[in-house]
N, C-alpha and C positions, 0 to 999 in steps of 0.2 A: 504494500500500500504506500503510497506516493505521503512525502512528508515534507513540511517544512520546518524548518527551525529558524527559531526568532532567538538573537542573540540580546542579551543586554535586554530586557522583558523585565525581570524585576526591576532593575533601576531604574525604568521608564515609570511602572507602579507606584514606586517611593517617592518619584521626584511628583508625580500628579497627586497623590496624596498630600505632600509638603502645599502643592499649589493650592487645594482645595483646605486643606488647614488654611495657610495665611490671607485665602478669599474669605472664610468666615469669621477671622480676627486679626482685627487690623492693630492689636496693642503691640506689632514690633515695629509698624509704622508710625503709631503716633508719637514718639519725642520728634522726630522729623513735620509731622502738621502741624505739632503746637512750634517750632520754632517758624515752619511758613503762617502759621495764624500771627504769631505775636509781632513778627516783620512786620505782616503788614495791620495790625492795629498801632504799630510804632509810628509807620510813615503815615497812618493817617490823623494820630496827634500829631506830627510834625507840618502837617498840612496845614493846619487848624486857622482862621482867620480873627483877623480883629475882631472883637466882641462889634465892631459898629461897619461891618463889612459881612455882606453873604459872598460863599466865595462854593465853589468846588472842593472837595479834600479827596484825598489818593482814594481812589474806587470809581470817583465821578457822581457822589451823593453832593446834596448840595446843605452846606450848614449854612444858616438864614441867621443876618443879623440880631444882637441881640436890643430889645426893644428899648425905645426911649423910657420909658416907664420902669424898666427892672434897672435900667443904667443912673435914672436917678434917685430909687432905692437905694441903691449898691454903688455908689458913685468910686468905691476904689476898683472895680474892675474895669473901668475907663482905662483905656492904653494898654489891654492885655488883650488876650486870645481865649478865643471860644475853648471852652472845657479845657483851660491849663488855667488853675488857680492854686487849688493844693496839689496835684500832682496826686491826688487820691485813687481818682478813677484812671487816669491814665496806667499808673502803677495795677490797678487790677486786672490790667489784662499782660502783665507777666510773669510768666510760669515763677511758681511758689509764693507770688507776697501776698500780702492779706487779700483775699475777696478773689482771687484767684481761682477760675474752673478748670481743669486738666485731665481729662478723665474717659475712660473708654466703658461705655454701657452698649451692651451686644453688640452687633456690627457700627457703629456710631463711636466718632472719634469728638469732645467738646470739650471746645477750649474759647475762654470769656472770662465774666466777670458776674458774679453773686453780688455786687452791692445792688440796692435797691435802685440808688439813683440811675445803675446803668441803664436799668432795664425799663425805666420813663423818659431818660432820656434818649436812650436810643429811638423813640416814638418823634420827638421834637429833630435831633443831630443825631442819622441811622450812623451808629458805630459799627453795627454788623452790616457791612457790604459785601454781596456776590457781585464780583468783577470778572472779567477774563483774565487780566494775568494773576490771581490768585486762584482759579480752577483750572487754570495751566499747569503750574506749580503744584496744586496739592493733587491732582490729577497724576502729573509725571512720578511723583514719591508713589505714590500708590501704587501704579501700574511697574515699577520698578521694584516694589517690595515684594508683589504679588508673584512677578515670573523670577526674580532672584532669589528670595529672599535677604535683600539686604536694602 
C-alpha cells in the first residue's frame, strides 16, 4: 500500500498549538501595548492646548477651549494648558503610578486610568482616541506576538 511520510508533523503540531495559545492570551503581548498605549497618551498630553485655544491633540480629537466662565472662577489656570495642572491625570495613564489601569481580562489587553475625573473628562477632552497610527502599532505587536511569539 502506497504511503507517504510527512516529516517534521509534530513540530508543525506544537508550533500551531503555541499559535493558538498566544491567539487566546494576549498577557505576553501586553507590556509591549501598555508601552504603545502610554506613548501615545504621552504625546497626546504633550499636545495639549492653551486653556483659551481649541486646538487638535495627537489622534486628531479636538480639545475645545476652556470657557470664559471657568477661567474666571479659576483665574490661575490662565497661561496654562488644557489638562496639565497637577500633572495628576496625566501621570494616571503611566504604567504603575497611582490611578493607573494595566491589566489583561480574557482576550482584552486595558490600559488607562481609574481616577474619576478621567472618565468625565474624557466625555468633554476624549483622552481615549482610536487613530490609525496607534492600530498600526498595536496591530503590528500583536500580529508579531501571535506568529512568533515574541
Amino acid at each position: 500500500m502506497p504511503t507517504a511520510e510527512i516529516s517534521g508533523l509534530r513540530e508543525q503540531v506544537k508550533q500551531l498549538q503555541a499559535l493558538a495559545t498566544r491567539t487566546s492570551d494576549l498577557s505576553g503581548v501586553a507590556p509591549k501595548l501598555y508601552a504603545i498605549a502610554q506613548k501615545d497618551f504621552t504625546l497626546r498630553f504633550q499636545s495639549s492646548p492653551s486653556v483659551t485655544s481649541s486646538a487638535a491633540v495627537y489622534g486628531g480629537a479636538t480639545w475645545n477651549r476652556l470657557s470664559d466662565a471657568y477661567l474666571k472662577r479659576n483665574p490661575n489656570r490662565k497661561g496654562g494648558k488644557q489638562l496639565i495642572d497637577t500633572g495628576e491625570l496625566r501621570r494616571s495613564f503611566l504604567r504603575g503610578k497611582p490611578g493607573n489601569i494595566a491589566r489583561v481580562v480574557g482576550k482584552t489587553v486595558e490600559f488607562g486610568s481609574s481616577l474619576p475625573k478621567a472618565e468625565w473628562m474624557n466625555k468633554k477632552r476624549p483622552l481615549v482616541v482610536e487613530h490609525e497610527q496607534l492600530a498600526k502599532e498595536a496591530g503590528a505587536a500583536i500580529e508579531t506576538y501571535i506568529t512568533t511569539g515574541k
